[in-house]
C-alpha positions as a Markdown table, in Angstrom:
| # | Residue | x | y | z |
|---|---|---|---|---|
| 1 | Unk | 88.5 | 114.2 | 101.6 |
| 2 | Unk | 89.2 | 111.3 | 103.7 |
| 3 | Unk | 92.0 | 108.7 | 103.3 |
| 4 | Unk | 92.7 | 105.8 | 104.7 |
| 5 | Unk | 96.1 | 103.1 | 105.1 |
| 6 | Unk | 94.5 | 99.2 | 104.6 |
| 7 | Unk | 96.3 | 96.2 | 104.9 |
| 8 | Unk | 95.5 | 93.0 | 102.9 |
| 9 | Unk | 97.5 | 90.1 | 101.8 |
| 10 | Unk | 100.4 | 90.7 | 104.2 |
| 11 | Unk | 100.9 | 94.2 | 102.4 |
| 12 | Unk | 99.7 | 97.8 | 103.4 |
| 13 | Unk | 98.1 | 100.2 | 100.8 |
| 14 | Unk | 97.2 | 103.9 | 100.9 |
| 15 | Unk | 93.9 | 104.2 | 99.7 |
| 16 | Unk | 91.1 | 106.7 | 99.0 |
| 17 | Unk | 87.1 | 106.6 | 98.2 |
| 18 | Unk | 86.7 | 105.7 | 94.4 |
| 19 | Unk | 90.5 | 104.4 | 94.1 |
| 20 | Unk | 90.7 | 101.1 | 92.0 |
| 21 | Unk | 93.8 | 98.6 | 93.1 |
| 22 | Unk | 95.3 | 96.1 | 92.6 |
| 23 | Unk | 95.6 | 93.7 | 95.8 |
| 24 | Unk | 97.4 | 90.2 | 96.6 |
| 25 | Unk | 94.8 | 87.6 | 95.7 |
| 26 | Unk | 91.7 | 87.4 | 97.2 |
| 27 | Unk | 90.6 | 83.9 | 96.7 |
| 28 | Unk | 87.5 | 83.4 | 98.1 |
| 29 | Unk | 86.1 | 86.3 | 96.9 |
| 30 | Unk | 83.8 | 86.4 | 93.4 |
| 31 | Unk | 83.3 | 89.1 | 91.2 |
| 32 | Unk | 81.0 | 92.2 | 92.7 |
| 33 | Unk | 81.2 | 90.5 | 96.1 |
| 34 | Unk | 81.4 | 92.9 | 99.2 |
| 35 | Unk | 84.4 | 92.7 | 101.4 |
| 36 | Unk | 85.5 | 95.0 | 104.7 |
| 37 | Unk | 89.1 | 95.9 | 104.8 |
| 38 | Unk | 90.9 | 96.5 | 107.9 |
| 39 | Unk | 92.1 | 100.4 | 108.1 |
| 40 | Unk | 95.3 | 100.9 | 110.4 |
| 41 | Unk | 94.6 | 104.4 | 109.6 |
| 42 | Unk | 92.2 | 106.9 | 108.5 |
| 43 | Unk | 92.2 | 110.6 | 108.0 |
| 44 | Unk | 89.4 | 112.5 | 107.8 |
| 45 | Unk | 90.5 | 116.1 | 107.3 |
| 46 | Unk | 91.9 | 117.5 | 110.5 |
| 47 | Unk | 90.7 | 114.2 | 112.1 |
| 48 | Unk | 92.7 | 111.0 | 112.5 |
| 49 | Unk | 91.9 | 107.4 | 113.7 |
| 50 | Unk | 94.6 | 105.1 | 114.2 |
| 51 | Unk | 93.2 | 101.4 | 114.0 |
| 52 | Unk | 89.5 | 99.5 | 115.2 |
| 53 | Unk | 88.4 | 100.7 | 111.3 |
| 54 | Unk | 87.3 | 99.2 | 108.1 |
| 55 | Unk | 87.1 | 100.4 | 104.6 |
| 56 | Unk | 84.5 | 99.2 | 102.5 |
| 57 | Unk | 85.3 | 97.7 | 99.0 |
| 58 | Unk | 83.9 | 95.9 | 95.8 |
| 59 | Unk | 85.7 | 93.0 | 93.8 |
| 60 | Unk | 86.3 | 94.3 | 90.3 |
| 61 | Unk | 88.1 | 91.4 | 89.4 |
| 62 | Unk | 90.6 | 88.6 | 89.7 |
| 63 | Unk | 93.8 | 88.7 | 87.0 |
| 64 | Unk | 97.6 | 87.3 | 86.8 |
| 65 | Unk | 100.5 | 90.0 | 86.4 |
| 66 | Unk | 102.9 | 89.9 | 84.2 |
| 67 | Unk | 105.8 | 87.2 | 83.3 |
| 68 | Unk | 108.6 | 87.6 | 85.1 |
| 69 | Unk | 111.8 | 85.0 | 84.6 |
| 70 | Unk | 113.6 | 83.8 | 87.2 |
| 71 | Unk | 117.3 | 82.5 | 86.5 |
| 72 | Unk | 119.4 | 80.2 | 88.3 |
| 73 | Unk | 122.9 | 79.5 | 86.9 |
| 74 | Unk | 126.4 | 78.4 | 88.6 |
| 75 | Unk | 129.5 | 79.3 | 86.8 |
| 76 | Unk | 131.5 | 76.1 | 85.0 |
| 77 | Unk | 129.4 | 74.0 | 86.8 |
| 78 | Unk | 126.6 | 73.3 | 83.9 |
| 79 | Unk | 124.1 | 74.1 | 85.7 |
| 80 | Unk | 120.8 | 76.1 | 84.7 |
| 81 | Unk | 117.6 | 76.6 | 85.2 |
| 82 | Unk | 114.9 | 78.6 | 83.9 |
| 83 | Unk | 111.1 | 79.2 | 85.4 |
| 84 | Unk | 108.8 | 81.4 | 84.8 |
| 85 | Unk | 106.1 | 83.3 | 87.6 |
| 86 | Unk | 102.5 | 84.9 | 87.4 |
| 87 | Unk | 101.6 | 86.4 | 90.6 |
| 88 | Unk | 97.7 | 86.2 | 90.8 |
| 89 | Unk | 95.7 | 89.7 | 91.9 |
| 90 | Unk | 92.6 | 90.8 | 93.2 |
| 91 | Unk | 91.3 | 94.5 | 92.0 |
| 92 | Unk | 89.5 | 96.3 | 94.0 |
| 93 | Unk | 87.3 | 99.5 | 94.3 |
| 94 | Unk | 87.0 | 101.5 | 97.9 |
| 95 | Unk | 83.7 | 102.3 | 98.3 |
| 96 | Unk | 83.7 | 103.7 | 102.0 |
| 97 | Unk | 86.2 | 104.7 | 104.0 |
């Protein structure tokens, strides 16, 4: 079984053929398109390839995560302040490695 490290959005994943993840967003990208991934690594049983690869994946789908709250506040000063933050996601699904 092969496995293979990508990198995408400024972020490296360990992935594997079949896998579905969840990705920084891709943007450009529309649901079912194609896209090549760069591999920094692959292993192939006893085998290994360290870069000039690319993995081959599907958009599933594009999504926000979940709320989180971000606080500011300085002691006896009065001051607050309260925002909120979706990141935005891409999910994918390795296809080839």
């Amino acid at each position: 079984m092969s496995s293979a490290i990508i990198k995408t959005g400024g972020k490296q994943f360990s992935v594997e053929a079949g896998q579905t993840l969840r990705v920084p967003s891709i943007a450009d990208k529309k649901e079912g398109d194609k896209i090549d991934v760069e591999a920094l690594f692959v292993a192939n049983g006893d085998k290994f390839t360290v870069g000039g690869a690319t993995v081959k994946a599907t958009v599933v789908g594009h999504g926000k995560a979940d709320k989180i709250i971000v606080f500011k506040k300085k002691r006896r000063k009065q001051y607050k302040r309260k925002q909120g933050h979706r990141q935005g996601f891409t999910e994918i699904k390795i296809e080839k490695i």
